[in-house]
TINUDREN-920422 format. One record per residue: residue in three letters; x negated, y, z of N, C-alpha, C in turn. Coordinates in steps of 0.02 Angstrom, whole numbers, plus 50000, padded with zeros to 5 digits. Example, Ala and Ser with C-alpha at 12.3 -4.5 7.8 and 13.67 -1.06 7.14 Angstrom:
// residues 2
ALA493404971650390493854977550390493404983550390SER493584988850354493164994750357493555000250394
END
This chain:
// residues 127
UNK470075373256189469585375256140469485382856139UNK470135386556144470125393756142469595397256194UNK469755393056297469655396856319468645392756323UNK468545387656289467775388056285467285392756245UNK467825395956185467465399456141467595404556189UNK467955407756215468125414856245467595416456297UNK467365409156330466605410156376466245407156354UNK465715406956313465415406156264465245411456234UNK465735415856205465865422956169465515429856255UNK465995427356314465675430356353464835431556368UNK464505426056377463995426156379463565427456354UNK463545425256278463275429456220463205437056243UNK464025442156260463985445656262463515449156320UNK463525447656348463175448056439462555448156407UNK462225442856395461365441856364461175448156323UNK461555449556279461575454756234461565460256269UNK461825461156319461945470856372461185470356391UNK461215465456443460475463456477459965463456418UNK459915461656376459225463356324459175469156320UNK459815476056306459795479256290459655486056320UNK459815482056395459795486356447458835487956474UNK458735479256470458055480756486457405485456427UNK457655483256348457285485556328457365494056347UNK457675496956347457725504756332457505506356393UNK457475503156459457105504756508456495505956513UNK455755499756472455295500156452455255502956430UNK455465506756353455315511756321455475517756357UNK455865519556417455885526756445455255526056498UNK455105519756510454425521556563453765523056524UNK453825521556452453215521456435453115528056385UNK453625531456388453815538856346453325543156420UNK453655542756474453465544956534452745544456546UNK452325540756511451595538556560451175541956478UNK451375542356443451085542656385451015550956374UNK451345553656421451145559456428450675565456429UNK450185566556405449825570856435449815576956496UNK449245576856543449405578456611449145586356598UNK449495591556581449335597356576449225601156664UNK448735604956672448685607956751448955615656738UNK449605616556764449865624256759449665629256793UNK449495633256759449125640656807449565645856848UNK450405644256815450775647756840451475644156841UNK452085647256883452685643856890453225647956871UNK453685644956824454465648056828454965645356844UNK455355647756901455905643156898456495647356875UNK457165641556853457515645456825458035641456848UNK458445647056870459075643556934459815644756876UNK460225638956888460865638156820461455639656887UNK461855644156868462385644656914463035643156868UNK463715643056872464175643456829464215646356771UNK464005644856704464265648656663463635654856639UNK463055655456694462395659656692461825657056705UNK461295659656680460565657056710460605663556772UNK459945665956823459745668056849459615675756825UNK459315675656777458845680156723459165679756647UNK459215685456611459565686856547458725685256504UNK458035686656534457525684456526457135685556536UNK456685679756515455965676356565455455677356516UNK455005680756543454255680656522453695677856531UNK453405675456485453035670956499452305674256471UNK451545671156478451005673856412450675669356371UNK450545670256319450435666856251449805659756281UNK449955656456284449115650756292449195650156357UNK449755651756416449475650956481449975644756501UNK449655639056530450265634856565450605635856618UNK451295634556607451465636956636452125629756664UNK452295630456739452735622656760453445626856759UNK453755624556722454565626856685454925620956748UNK455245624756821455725621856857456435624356854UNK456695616556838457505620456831457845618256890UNK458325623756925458485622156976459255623456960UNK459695619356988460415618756970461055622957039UNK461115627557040461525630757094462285627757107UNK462495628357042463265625857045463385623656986UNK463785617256988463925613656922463905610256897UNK463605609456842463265603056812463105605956746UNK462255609756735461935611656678461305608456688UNK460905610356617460625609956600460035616156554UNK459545616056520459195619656501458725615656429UNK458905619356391458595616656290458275622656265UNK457605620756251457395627556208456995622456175UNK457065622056107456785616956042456275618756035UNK456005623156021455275627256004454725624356058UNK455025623356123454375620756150454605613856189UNK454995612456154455265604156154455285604656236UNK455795607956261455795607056336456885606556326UNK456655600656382457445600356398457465598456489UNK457805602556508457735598956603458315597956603UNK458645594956671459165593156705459135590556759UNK459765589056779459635586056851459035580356859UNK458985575956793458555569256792457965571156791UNK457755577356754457115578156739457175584456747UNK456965588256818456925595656839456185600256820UNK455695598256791455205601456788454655597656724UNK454305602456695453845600556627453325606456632UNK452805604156596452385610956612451995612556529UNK452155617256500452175618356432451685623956438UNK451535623856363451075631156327451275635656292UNK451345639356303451785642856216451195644156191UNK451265643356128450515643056079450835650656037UNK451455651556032451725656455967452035661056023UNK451875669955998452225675356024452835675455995UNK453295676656044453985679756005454545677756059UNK455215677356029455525674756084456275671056056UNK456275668056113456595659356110457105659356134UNK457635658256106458515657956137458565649756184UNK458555650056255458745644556288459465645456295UNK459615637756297460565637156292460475632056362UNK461205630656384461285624656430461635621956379UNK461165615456398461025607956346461785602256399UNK462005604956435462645599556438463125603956450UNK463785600756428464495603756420464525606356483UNK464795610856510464845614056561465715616856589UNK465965617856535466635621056536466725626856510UNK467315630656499467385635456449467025639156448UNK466415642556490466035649156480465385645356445UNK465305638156417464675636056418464375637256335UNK464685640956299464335642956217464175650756251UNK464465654756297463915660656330463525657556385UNK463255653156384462765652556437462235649656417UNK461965656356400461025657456364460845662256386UNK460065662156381459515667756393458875667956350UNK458395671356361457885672556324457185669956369UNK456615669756319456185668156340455745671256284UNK455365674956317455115682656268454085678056287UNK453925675556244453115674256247452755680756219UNK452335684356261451915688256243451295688056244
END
């Protein structure tokens, strides 16, 4: 009796991963297409080495699009700046944004990195 409930209990569980697995798939393809297709006039890339970005900072100009590529040298980072809702990584290396507002924007690396990773930021100065 024990070991019918115990597979029984398995399967349930299995059905349950697989529902769960597929839904969140659909919803990341359809986050993806729902996109709007902005055409960038200009490019930055911004290379993550240990513990540093490339550049202490990046300039960009107010209203111009621009394709934000993050390129990963050594490691395992990432790139977060909230203000213009951009996050890259290895999964998702490039976005192409506007800055609508002058001023300037503290980017951090958005995954744990190892001990140097609360100094590993830069700027992004919109003029």
């Amino acid at each position: 009796m024990i070991k019918k409930f115990a597979i029984l209990l398995s399967i349930v569980f299995v059905i349950a991963l697989t529902a769960c697995g597929n839904s969140n798939d659909s919803a990341a393809g359809n986050a993806n297409t729902s996109e709007p297709e902005i055409e960038a006039e200009t490019e930055l890339i911004i290379t993550a080495t240990n513990y540093s970005f490339d550049q202490e900072e990046y300039h960009l100009k107010k209203g111009v699009p621009v394709k934000i590529i993050f390129k990963n040298d050594s490691g395992n980072h990432g790139i977060l700046v909230p203000e213009f809702e951009l996050q890259l990584n290895a999964k998702k290396s490039s976005k192409v944004i506007v800055p609508e507002e002058a001023g300037t924007f503290e980017m951090t690396c958005s995954i744990m990195c190892g001990s140097g990773h609360s100094g590993m930021n830069a700027k992004i100065i919109v003029e």
